[in-house]
N, C-alpha and C positions, 0 to 999 in steps of 0.2 A: 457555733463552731469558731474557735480559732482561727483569726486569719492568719497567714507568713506572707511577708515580705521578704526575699534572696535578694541581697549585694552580688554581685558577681562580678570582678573585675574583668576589663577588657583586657587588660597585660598587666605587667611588674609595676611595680610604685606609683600608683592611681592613688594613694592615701586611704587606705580599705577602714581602716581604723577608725579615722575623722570620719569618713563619713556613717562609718557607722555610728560612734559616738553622738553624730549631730543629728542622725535622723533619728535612734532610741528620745533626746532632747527633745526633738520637734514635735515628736508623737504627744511624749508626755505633758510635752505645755499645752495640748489640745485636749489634754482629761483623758487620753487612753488608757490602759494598762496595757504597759509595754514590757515584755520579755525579750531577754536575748538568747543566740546559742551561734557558739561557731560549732559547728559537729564535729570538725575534725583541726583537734590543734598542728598549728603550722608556725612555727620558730625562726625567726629572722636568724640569719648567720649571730648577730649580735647580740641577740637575745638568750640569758642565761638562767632566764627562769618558768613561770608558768605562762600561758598562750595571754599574749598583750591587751586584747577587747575584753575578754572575758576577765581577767582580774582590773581593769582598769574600773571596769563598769559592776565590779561585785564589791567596791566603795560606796556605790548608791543606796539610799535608804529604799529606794520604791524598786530598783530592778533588784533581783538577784538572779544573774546567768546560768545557765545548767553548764553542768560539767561537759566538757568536749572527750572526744575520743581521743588517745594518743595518736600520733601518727603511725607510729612502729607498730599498735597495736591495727590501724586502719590497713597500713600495705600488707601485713600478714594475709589480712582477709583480699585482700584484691589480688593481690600474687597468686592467692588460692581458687581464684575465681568463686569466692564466697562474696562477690560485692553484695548479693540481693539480701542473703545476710549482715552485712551493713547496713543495709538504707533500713530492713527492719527494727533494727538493735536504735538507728539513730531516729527512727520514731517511736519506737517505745520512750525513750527518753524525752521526745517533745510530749507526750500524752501526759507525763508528771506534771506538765503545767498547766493543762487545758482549763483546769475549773475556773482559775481565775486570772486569764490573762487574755486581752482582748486581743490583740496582737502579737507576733511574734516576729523579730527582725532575727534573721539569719546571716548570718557573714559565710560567703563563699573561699574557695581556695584559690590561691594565687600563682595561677603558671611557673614555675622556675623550671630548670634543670633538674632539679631534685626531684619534684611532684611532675614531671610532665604529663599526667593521670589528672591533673585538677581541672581540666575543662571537662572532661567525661563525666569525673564522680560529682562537680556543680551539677549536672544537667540529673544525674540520675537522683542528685539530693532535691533536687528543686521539684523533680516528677514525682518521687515518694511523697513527700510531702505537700502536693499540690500547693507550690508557691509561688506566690506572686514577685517575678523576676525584674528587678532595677538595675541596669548595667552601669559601672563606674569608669568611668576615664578621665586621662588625662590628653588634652592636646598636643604638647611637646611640640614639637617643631611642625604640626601639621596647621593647616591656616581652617576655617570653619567647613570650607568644603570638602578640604582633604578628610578633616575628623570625622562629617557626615558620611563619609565613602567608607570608612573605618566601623562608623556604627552601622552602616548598612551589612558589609559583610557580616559580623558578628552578630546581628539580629537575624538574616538568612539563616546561620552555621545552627542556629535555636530554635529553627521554625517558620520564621516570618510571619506573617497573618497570619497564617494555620495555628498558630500558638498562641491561644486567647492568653495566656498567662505572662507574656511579658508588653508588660504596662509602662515602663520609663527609663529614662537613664539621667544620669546626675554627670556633669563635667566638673571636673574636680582643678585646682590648681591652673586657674587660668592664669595666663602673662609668670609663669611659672619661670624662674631660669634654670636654661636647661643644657645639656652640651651638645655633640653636634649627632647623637644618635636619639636625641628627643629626650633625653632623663632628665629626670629631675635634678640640681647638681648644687645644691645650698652649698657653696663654698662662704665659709666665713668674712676673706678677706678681700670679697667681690660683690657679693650676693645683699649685704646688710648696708642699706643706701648712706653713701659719706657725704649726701650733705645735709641727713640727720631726714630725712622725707621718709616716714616708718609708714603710712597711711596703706592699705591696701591702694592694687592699679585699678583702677577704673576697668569694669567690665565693658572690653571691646570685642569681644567675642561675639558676633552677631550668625547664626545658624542657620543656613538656608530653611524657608517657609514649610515645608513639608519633609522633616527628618523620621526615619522611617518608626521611630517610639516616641511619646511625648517628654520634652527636655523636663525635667523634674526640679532641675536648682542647677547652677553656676557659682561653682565656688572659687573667688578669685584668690590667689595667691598673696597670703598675708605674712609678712618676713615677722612681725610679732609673733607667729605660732610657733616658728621654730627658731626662735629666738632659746636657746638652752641656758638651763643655771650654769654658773663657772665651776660650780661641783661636778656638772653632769661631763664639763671636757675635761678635769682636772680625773677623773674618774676612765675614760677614754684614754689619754694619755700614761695613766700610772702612775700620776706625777706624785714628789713625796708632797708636803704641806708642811710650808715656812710660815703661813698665816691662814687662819681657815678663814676670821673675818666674818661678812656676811656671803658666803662662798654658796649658799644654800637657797640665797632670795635673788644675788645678784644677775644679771643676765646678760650673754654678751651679741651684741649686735656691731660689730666692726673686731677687724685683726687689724694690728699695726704692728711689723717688722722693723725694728727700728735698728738699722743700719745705719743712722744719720747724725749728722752733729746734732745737737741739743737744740739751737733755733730754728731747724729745717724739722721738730720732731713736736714742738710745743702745740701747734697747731692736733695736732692727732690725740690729744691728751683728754678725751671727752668719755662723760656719762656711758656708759655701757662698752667702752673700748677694753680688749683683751692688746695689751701690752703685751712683747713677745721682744725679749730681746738676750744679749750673752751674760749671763749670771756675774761677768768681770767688769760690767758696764754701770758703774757705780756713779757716773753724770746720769742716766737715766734713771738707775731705780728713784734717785733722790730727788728728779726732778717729778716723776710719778705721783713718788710721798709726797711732793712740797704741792701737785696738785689735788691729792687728795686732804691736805690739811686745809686746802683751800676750797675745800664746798665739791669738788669735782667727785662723782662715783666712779669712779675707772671701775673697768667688767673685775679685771683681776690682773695679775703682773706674774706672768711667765719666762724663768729664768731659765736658760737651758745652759749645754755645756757641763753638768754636775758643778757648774760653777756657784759656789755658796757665796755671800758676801761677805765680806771682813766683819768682823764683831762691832767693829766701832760703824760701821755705815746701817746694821741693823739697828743696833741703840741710837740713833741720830734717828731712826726710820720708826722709830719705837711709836710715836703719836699720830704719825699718818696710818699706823697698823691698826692702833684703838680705833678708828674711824669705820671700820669695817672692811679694808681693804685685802681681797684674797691675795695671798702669796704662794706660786707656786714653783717647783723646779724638776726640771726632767734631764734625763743622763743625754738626751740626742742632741744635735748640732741645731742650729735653728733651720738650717735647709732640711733636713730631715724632718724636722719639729712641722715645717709648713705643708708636707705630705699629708705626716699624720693626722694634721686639722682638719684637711679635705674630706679628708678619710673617714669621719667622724660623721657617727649615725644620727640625724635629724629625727628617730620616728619619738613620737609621746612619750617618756620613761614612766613605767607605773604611777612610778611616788611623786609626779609634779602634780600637785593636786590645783593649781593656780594655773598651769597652764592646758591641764584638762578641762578644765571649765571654761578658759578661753576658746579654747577648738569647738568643744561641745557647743558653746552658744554661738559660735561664728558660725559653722557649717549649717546649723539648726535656721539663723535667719537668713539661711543663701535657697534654703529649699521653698518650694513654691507652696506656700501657705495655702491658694486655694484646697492642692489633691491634700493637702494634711485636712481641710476641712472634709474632705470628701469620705475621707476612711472613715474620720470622729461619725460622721453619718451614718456609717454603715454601707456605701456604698461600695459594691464588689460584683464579682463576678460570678456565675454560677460556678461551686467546684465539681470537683470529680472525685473517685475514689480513685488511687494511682492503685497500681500493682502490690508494692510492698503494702501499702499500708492495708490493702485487702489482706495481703500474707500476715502481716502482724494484728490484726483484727481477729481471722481465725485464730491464728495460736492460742491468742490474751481469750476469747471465749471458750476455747475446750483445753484451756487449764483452768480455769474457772469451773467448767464442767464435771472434772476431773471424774472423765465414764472409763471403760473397759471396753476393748475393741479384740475381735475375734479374727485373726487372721488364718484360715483354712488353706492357704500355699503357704504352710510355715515353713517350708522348707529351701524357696525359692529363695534367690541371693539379695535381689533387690530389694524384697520385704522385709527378710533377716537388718538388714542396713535402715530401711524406715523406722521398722520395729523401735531399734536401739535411739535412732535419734529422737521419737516419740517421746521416751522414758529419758533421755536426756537431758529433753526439754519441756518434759514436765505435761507436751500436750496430752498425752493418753497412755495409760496401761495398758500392755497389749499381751495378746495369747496367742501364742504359735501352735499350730498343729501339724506334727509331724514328729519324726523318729528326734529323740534329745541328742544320739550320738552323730547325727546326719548335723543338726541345725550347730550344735556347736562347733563342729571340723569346718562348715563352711564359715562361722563368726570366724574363727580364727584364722582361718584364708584372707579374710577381706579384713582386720586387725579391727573386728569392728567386738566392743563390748556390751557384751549383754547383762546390762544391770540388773538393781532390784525392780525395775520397774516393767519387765518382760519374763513373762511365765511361759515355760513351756507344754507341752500337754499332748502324750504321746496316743494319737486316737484309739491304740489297741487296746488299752489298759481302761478306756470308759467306755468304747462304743456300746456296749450292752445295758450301760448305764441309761440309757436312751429308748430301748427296744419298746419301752409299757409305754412312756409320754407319748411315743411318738404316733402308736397303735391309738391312743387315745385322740389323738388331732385327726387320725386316717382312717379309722376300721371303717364307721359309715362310708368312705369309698370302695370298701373293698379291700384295704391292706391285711396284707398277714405277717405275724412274726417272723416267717423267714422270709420276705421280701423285704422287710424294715431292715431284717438283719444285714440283708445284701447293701440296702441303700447308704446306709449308715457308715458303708466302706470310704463313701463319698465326700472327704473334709467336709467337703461344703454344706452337705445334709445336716452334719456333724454340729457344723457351727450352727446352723442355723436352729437345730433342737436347743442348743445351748442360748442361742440367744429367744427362741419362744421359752421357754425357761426361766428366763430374767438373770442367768448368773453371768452374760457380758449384756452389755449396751448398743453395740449392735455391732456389724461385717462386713469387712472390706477385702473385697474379694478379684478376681480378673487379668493379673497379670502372667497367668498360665490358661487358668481356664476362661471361654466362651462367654459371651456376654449372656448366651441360653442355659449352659449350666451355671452359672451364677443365680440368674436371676429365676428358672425353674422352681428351686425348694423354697425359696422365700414365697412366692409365689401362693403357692401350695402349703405351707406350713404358717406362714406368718400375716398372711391376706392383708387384704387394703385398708387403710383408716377407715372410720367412721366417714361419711358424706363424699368419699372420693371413690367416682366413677369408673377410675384407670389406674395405672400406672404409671408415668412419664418418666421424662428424665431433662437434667440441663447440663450442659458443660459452660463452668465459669470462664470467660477466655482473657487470659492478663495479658493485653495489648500493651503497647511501651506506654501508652500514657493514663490508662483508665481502662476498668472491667466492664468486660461485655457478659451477658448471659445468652446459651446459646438453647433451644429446646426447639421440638425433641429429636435429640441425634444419636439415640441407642433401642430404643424399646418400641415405638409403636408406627409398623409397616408404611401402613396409608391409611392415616385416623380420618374420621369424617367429620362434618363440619361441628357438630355438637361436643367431639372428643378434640380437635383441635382447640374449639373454644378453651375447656377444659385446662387443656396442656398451657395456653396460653393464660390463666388465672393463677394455674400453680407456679409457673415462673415465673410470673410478678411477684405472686405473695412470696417467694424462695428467695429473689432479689431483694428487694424489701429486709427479708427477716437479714439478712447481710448485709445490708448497709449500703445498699446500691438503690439511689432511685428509678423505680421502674416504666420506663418508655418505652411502649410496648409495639414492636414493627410485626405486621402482620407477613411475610413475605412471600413474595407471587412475580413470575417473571413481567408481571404488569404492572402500576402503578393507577390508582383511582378507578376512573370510567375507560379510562383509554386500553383495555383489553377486555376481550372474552374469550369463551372456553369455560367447559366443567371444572376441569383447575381452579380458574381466576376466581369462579361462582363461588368453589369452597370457601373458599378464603374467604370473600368478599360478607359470605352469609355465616364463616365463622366468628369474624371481626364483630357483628352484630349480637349476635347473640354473648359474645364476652362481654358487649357494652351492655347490654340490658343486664345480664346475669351482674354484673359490679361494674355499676357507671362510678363510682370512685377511681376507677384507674384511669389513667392514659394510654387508651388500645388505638391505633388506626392500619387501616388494610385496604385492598391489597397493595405494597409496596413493594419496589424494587430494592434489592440490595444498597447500590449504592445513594437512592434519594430517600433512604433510613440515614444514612449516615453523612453525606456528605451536605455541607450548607448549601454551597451553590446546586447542585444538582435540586436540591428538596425546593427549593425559590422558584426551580423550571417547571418542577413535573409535580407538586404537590405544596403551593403556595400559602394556603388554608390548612395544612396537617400539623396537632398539636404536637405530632410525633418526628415527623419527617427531620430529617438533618442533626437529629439528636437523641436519636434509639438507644437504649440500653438492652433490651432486650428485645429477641430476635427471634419468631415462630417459625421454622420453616414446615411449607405443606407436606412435607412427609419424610420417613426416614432415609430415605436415599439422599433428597437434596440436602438433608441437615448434617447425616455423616459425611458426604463429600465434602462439603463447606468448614465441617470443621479442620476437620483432615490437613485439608488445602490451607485454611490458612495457620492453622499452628506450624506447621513445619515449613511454608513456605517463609513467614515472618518467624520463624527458630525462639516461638513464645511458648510460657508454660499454659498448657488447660488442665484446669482440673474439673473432674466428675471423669465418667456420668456418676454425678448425683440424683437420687434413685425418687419421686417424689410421689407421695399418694400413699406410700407404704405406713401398716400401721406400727411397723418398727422398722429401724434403719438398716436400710443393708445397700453397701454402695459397689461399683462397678468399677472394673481399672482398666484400660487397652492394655492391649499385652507388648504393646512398647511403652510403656509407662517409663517415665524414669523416678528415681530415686523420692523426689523433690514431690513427683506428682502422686506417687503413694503416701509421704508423710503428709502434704494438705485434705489427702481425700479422707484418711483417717480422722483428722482436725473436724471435718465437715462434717463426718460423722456420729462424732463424738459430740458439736453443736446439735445435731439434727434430733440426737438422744433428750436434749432438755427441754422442746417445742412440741 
């Protein structure tokens, strides 16, 4: 599996970039295979082209980045309250890499005014994608304790301990200069040291002993990185171009406003200086020239005022121009001119391909070598399966399936609407049953379109079509052609001949009618697999951070301890075929030895015989609710359970406590469940509450339509 690594910045200008660029670097000088992806492109006010990391780092021979989503196309969906289809859409797009990339570094979104949504949509990208979360900051005017106060908050706001997944954070831009609201503030003619001392500051940033993530790297603030070409301010500015020079390699590290006579200005005449003075100041340009004839690199020579030079001071200036010397001039004042400097954006430009590689390897030796050893190891944490990526796991399997699904309330609104999105998306061709001129008045009520990929199938015009099969499956009980003929009024009858039949793949049925007429004619017409005992059921429950399985919470009253066993084998193997590892909690208002009662027994003596019957799995019983699931509780009351504080699935002793339980918690925590899916059956035919929503009929079909190909 793929691991992810999330950047997530703590706030605005933390260097998101850098440090991404340096940590893809670090990875890869350790032998990983490193991918990148920002999911969702996010455009600096200044930025005029495609999203900055992602084409920086799609010049690399060994990375090439996936495409991000637009923004415009992301707020669409979130505006719509389609986020979960996002986090879908932006795993399928990590799934394109999976074969061969050992890792994946993710860049998170950056709070502004614009996106104030980017700490929400980090959190839900980083849970879809079960990632391993690295927070970015920068200190700014806080001192080490303040900072640690700062990361404590923001590691709470994500979970704290509870959240095995966030592993580090990186300080970015130590001894940074900054103004007085903590930003970062590279002013040229302040910031780039005059008396020529370029060396990064000596890391004095020392972090109290126990910060609440491990510090990951300290990146100090290097006036070399954002040291810019005299192109890249000449380009900022608008300026026209009196001499391009070497305007393209040169770089400027000092402003020098030259207000001053000519020997109050000799001194400032040095290697990487941006000269900045009035276009009519022909003692300076020429003393500039006579220092660049003289071995001296001046950054470049800034003439403002639209002031041009006389003809005869540029010919006199003609050899110090050979030399490489940029000439520029701008229509502003110099007071104005020295705004605009300020003004001027420090972040990486695509095309400095010289000072991308300085970042990339600067940031890359600031991060702490050991954890890069640690990854190259393989060292990680158990993941989870998140919610979406469950969602996008069904879909990608029952369009792959590509079965036909029988929906018997074809005439109901909410199925009409799953139907269509089904066929939209490609997971299943579905069959309505019901009047044509009923199902299409209400499509067009809810503006919903019924493509090629939804049949409709009016029951009056086949039922009869049925009446011989079906005497064939029932006469030995006793059926007769006119009771068949009665039963068959029954969609659901309807469907289910249709699907003992073989011309759909199986039924999804429940969002009007009873989980007893649903599951009655299958029952009776379609009977149980080969080797199964019963019938059960499971409802999948998409908790915010990872799927639970819940069984059985529709079908079987008060199984006993051998059918429990049972029930409890089928929802492992059910878990399992979906991609969940099965942790199997036996559940009983008791835990281990410390209860009795007939209840506790069952349990206790059903747990065992699931173990004998398949010692391959991970079963333990009887367990309480919460010392299934929670670490600390399972450490109190069950300190030997391979199971305890980490269930995935969940038996309860009978159908009362398991449909309360689901009940209660999907609508208490306002999560999707999907099922009951229907298990034991020797065709598929699945169940829906009859508050189903929209979302929880198009998965149950998905589930279906897998269940057809096992």
């Amino acid at each position: 599996m793929t691991r992810k690594i999330m950047l997530v910045p703590m706030g605005t200008s933390v260097g998101l970039t850098s440090i991404s660029l340096g940590m893809v670097r670090a990875l890869e000088q350790h032998g990983i295979k490193v991918q990148f992806f920002k999911p969702i492109s996010q455009l600096r006010p200044s930025d005029h082209g495609p999203e900055r990391s992602t084409t920086i780092l799609s010049t690399s021979p060994t990375v090439n980045p996936l495409e991000p989503f637009s923004m415009g196309y992301a707020e669409k969906l979130i505006s719509s309250e389609q986020t979960d289809v996002l986090m879908e859409q932006i795993i399928a797009r990590t799934s394109s890499c999976a074969h061969n990339t050992e890792l994946l570094v993710i860049e998170g979104l950056v709070p502004t005014r614009q996106h104030p949504f980017a700490d929400e949509i980090n959190s839900a990208i980083a849970k879809a994608l079960d990632a391993d979360v690295v927070f970015v900051g920068t200190p700014g005017t806080d001192t080490p304790a303040e900072f640690n106060s700062r990361l404590k908050i923001t590691h709470q706001s994500w979970g704290g301990k509870k959240n095995k997944s966030l592993i580090g954070a990186i300080i970015n831009k130590v001894n940074a200069p900054v103004d007085e609201e903590g930003r970062t503030r590279p002013d040229l003619s302040e910031v780039f040291d005059p008396d020529g001392n370029n060396e990064p500051a000596i890391d004095s940033f020392d972090m109290p002993k126990q910060p609440p993530v491990k510090i990951l790297g300290k990146v100090p603030y290097n006036v070399e990185l954002v040291a810019p070409r005299a192109s890249d301010l000449a380009k900022h500015l608008s300026a026209k171009i009196l001499n391009a020079g070497d305007m393209h390699t040169r770089r400027l590290r000092k402003v020098t406003f030259c207000a001053r006579s000519i020997p109050n200005m000799v001194t400032h005449l040095k290697t990487g200086s941006l000269i900045v003075t009035s276009g009519d100041r022909s003692d300076v340009i020429v003393s500039a020239c006579l220092a660049a004839m003289n071995g001296v690199k001046i950054g470049a020579l800034l003439l403002t005022g639209s002031y041009e030079p006389e003809p005869e001071i540029l010919k006199l200036c003609n050899q110090a121009f050979e030399t490489g010397l940029p000439v520029f001039m701008i229509d502003t004042n110099t007071w104005q001119t020295s705004l605009n400097i300020q003004r001027f954006d420090h972040e990486v430009p695509v095309d400095d391909s010289v000072r991308i590689e300085s970042v990339q390897q600067f940031v890359a030796q600031s991060i702490d070598s050991s954890w890069v050893e640690s990854i190259a190891k393989g060292t990680q944490r158990e993941h989870r399966l998140s919610p979406p990526a469950f969602r996008y796991k069904l879909t990608e399997l029952a369009r792959a399936a590509a079965k036909t699904i029988v929906l018997p309330e074809g005439e109901e609104p909410r199925t009409i609407q799953a139907a269509a999105i089904c066929a939209e998306r490609g997971i299943a061709k579905c069959v309505l049953l019901g009047n044509e001129d009923e199902i299409r008045r209400t499509a067009e009520l809810q503006q919903v379109d019924l493509g090629e990929g939804v049949t409709i199938i009016d029951p009056t015009a086949v039922r009869n079509n049925y009446v011989e099969p079906m005497l064939e499956l029932r006469r030995h009980k006793g059926l007769t052609e006119v009771v068949a003929k009665e039963q068959l009024k029954d969609n659901m009858v309807l469907g289910t001949m249709m699907l003992s039949n073989d011309e759909v793949d199986g039924i999804v049925s429940g969002a009007v009618n009873t989980t007893a007429n649903t599951i009655r004619p299958p029952l009776q017409l379609i009977k149980t697999a080969p080797g199964s005992s019963l019938v059960s059921s499971i409802f999948f429950m998409l908790m915010p951070d990872q799927v639970f399985v819940y069984g059985d919470c529709a079908i079987n009253p008060v199984p006993n301890a051998e059918q429990l066993a049972d029930i409890a084998i089928q929802s492992a193997d059910s878990a399992k075929a979906f991609g969940i590892d099965p942790k199997v909690a036996m559940i009983s208002y008791s835990t281990g030895t410390s209860g009795t009662g007939s209840d506790v027994e069952k349990v206790r003596e059903a747990t065992e015989i699931a173990k004998t019957k398949r010692p391959d799995l991970m079963i333990d019983g009887p367990l309480q609710y919460d010392a299934a699931v929670m670490e600390n509780v399972a450490r109190s009351k069950a300190p030997d359970s391979p199971v305890a504080g980490q269930a995935t699935v969940f038996v309860f002793p009978d159908l009362n406590t398991g449909n309360t339980t689901y009940k209660a918690v999907q609508r208490s925590a306002d999560l999707i469940s999907i099922g009951p899916m229907l298990q034991g059956m020797r065709k598929p035919v699945n169940d829906l509450s009859r508050g189903a929503l929209v979302d929880d009929i198009v998965y149950t079909i998905a589930l279906t339509a897998i269940q057809a190909t096992q």
